[in-house]
KOLTORBA-197346 format. One record per residue (C-alpha): residue number from 1; residue in three letters; x, y, z. Coordinates in steps of 0.5 Angstrom, whole numbers, always signed. Example, Ala and Ser with C-alpha at 12.3 -4.5 7.8 and 13.67 -1.06 7.14 Angstrom:
// residues 2
NODE num residu     u     v     w
NODE   1    ALA   +25    -9   +16
NODE   2    SER   +27    -2   +14
// end
This chain:
// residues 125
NODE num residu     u     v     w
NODE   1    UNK   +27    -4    -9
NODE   2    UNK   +23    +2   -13
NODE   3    UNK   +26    +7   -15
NODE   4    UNK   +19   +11   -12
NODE   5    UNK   +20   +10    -6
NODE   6    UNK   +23   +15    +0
NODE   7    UNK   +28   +14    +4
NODE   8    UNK   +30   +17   +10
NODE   9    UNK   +37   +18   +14
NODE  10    UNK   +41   +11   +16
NODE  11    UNK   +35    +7   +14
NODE  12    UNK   +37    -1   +15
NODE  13    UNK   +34    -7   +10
NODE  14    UNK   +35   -13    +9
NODE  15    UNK   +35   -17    +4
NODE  16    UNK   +28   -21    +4
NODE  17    UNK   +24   -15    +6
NODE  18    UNK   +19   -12    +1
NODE  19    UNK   +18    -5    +1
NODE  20    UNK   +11    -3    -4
NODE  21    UNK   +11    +3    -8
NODE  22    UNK   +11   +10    -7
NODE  23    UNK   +12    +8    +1
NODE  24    UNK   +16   +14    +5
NODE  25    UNK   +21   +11   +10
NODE  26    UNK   +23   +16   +15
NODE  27    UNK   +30   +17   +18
NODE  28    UNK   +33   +11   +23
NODE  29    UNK   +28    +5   +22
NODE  30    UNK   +30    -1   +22
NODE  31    UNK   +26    -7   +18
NODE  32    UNK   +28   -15   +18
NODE  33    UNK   +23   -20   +14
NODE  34    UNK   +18   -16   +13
NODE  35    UNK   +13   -14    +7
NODE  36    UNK   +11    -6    +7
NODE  37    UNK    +5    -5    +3
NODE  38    UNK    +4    +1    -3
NODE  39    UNK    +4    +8    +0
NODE  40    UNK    +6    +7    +7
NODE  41    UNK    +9   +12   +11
NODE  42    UNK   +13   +10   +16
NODE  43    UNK   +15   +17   +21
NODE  44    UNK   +22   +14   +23
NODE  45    UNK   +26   +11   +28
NODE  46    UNK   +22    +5   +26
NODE  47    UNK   +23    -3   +28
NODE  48    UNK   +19    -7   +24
NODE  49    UNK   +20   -15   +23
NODE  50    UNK   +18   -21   +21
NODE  51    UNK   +12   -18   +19
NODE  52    UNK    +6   -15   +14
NODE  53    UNK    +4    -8   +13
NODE  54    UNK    -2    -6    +9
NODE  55    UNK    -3    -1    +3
NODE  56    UNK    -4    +6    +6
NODE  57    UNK    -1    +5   +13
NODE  58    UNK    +1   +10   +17
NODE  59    UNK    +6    +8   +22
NODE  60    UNK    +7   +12   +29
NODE  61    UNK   +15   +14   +30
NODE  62    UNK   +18   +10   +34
NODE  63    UNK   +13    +5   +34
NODE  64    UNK   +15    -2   +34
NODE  65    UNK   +13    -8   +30
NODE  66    UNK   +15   -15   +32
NODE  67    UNK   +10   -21   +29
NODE  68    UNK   +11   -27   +34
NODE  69    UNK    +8   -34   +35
NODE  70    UNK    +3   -33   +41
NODE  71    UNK    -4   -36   +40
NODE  72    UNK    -7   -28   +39
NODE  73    UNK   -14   -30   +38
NODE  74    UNK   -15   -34   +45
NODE  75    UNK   -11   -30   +50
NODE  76    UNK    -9   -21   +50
NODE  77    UNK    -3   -22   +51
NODE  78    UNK    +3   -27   +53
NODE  79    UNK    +5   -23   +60
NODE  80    UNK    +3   -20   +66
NODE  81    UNK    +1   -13   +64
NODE  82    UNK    -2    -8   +69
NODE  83    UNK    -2    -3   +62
NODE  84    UNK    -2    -3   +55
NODE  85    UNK    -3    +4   +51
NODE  86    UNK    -5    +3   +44
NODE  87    UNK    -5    +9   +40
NODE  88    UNK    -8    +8   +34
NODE  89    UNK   -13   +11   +29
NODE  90    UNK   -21   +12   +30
NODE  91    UNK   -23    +6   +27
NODE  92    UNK   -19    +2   +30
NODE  93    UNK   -21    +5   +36
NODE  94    UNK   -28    +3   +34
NODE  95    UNK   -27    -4   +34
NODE  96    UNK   -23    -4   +39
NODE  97    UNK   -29    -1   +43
NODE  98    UNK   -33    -6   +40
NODE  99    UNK   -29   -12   +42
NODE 100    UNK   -29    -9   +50
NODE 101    UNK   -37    -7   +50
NODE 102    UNK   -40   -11   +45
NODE 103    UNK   -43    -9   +38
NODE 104    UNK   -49    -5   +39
NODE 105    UNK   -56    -7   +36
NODE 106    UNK   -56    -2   +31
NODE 107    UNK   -50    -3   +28
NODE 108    UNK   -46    +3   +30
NODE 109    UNK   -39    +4   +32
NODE 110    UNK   -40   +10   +33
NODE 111    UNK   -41   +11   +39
NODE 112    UNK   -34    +9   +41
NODE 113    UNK   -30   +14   +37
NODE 114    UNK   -26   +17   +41
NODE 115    UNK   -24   +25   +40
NODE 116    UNK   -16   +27   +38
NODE 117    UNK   -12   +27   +44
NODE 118    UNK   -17   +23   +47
NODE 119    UNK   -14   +17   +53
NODE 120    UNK   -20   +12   +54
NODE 121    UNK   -19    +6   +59
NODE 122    UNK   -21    -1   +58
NODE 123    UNK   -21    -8   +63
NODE 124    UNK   -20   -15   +62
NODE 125    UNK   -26   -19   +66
// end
C-alpha cells in the first residue's frame, strides 16, 4: 500500500486488495479482494468485496459493495423486492432515468436530474 493513502480508525484488508493513491478510508470499513481506484474516498463503515472501484469515487457510508454472479444485464435483481433505495450522484440519476423512461430525441438527460434530497420513483413493467 502507499504510504499516500488515509486510513481511518479499525480499517480491515486483506491481502489482495489494492487501494489506489491519495484514497481516504474512513473509520471501520472492511475491503476483501477488491481494487480501489486512485482518490477514492470511502466515508466509513464500508464492506467492499470482491469488487472494482473507479478513480475519483465517492463511497456513501455505511453503503455496502458486494460483486456477485447474477446475470445483471437480463434481469434487475435475483430477489423478490417491492423496493430498492439507491442513493447515487446526479449523473447516475440521469441514466437511471434514462434506462426507465427512454433517452429523449434530443439527446438530453437533463431533463431527469433530480434536485439534492430529491425521492423519485420508478416501476419495473
Amino acid at each position: 500500500m502507499s504510504s499516500d493513502i488515509k486510513f481511518g480508525k479499525d480499517v480491515k484488508i486483506d491481502d489482495t486488495t489494492k487501494i489506489g493513491i491519495y484514497s481516504d478510508i474512513g473509520d471501520r470499513c472492511n475491503f476483501r479482494e477488491s481494487i480501489i481506484g486512485d482518490y477514492a474516498v470511502c466515508r466509513g463503515e464500508n464492506l467492499i468485496w470482491y469488487s472494482e472501484i473507479g478513480k475519483f469515487s465517492s463511497i456513501a457510508y455505511g453503503a455496502r459493495i458486494n460483486a456477485v454472479n447474477h446475470p445483471a444485464f437480463t434481469r434487475i435483481a435475483q430477489h423478490r423486492f417491492t423496493y430498492i433505495l439507491i442513493v447515487t450522484h446526479n449523473g447516475v440519476c440521469r441514466a437511471i432515468g434514462a434506462y426507465f423512461n427512454g433517452i429523449p430525441n434530443d439527446g438530453n438527460l437533463s431533463l431527469y436530474a433530480h434536485n439534492n434530497c430529491e425521492i423519485k420513483k420508478y416501476s419495473i413493467k
